[in-house]
C-alpha positions as CSV (number, residue, x, y, z in Angstrom):
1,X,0.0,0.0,0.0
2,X,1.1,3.5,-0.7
3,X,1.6,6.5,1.8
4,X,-1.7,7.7,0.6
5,X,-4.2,4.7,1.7
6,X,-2.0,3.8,4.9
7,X,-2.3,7.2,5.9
8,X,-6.5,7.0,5.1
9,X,-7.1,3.6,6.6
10,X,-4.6,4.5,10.1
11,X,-6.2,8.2,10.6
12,X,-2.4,9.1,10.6
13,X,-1.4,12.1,8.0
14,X,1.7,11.5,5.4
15,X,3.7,14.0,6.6
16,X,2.9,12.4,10.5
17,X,4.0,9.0,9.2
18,X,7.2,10.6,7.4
19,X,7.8,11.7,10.8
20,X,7.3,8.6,12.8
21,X,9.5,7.1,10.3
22,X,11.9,9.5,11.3
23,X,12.2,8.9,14.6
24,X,12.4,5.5,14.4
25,X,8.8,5.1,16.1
26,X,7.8,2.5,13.9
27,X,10.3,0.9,10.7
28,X,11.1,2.7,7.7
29,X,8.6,1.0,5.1
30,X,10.1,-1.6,2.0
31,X,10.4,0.5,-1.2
32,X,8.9,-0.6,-4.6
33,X,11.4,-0.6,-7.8
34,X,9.9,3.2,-8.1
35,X,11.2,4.0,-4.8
36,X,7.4,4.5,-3.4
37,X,6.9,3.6,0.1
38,X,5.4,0.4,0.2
39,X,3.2,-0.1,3.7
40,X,2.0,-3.9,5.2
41,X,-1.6,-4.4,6.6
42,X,0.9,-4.4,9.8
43,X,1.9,-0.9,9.7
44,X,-1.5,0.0,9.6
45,X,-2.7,-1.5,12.6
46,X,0.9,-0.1,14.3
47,X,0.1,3.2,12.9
48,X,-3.7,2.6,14.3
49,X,-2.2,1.9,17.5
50,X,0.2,5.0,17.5
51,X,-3.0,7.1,16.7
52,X,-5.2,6.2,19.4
53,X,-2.4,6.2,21.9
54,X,-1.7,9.8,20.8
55,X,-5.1,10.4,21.3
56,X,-5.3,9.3,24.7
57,X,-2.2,12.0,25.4
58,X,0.3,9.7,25.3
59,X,4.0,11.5,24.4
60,X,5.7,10.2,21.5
61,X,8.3,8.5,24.1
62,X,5.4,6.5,25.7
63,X,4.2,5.6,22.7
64,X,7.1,4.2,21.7
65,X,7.3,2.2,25.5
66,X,3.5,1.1,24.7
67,X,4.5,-0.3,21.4
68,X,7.4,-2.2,22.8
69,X,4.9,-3.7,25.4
70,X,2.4,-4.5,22.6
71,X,4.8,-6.2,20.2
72,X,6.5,-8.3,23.3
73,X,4.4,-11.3,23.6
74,X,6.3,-12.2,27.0
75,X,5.5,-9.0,28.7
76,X,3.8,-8.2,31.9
77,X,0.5,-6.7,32.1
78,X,2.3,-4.7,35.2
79,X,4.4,-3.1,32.7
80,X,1.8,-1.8,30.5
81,X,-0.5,-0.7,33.7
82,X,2.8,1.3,34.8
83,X,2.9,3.3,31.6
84,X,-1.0,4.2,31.7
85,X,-0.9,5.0,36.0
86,X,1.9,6.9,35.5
87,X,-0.1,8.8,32.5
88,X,-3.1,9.1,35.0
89,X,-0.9,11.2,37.0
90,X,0.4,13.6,35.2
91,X,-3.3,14.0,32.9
92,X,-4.5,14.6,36.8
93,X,-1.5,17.3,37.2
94,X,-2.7,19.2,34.0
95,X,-6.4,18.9,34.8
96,X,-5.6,20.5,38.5
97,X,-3.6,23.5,36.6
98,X,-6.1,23.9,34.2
99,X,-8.5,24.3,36.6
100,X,-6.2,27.0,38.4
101,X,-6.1,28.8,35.5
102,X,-10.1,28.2,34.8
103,X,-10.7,29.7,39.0
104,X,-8.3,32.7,38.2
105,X,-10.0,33.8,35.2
106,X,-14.0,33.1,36.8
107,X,-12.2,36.1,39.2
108,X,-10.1,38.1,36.7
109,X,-13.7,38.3,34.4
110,X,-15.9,38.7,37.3
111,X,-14.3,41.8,38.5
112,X,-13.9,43.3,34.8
113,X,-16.7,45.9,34.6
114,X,-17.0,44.9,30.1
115,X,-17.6,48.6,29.8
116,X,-16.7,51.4,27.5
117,X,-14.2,52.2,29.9
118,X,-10.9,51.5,29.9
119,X,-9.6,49.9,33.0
120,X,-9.5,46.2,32.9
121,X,-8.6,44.1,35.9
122,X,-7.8,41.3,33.5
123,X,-5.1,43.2,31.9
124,X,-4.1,45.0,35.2
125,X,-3.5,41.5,36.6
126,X,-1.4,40.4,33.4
127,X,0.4,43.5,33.8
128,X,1.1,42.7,37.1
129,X,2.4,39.2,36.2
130,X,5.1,40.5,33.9
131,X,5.9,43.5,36.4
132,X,6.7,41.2,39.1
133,X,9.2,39.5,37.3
134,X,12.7,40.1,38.1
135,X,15.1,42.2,35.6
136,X,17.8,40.5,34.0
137,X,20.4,43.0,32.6
């Protein structure tokens, strides 16, 4: 299979495979006497797998862990559980920031009058970020 209908059936762009190629994330594909890429029914359900792992968040460095896992036959179910808990954590860690950010800007907007006037506690409050800061020479 070409580039083209790999890239259709996985849900994974060209370019995006190109790249995983790259990487080494999953092989470089065989090439036909033209030089075209020429993709298995096996790289399509890797690149399947790559795209609903990225999906779920997973980095590109997990990813490549999760496939390991998947095409070891002898591994531990442990292993792979590791890889998602250890995801679980740090999705938890961005939803709590988030959520910081989300409370902060409930205040910031509450207070903002939306007037024709034009001071903004929003803007005050960014203004204050930046003014905080220390100065490097």
């Amino acid at each position: 299979m070409n580039i083209g209908t790999v890239a259709e059936m996985s849900g994974v762009p060209a370019k995006t495979i190109r790249y995983y190629e790259s990487i080494g994330l999953i092989r470089s594909a065989d090439r036909r006497s033209n030089n075209y890429r020429d993709y298995s029914t096996n790289d399509v359900q890797t690149l399947r797998f790559i795209h609903r792992a990225r999906r779920l968040g997973f980095s590109v460095r997990q990813v490549g862990e999760l496939l390991a896992l998947w095409q070891d036959k002898q591994r531990a179910s442990h292993d792979v559980k590791t890889v998602a808990m250890n995801h679980i954590v740090e999705i938890d860690r961005k939803l709590a920031e988030l959520e910081g950010m989300r409370r902060t800007l409930v205040s910031l907007a509450e207070r903002c009058q939306g007037d024709d006037r034009p001071d903004c506690p929003i803007l005050d409050d960014l203004a204050g970020a930046v003014a905080a800061l220390p100065c490097h020479n």
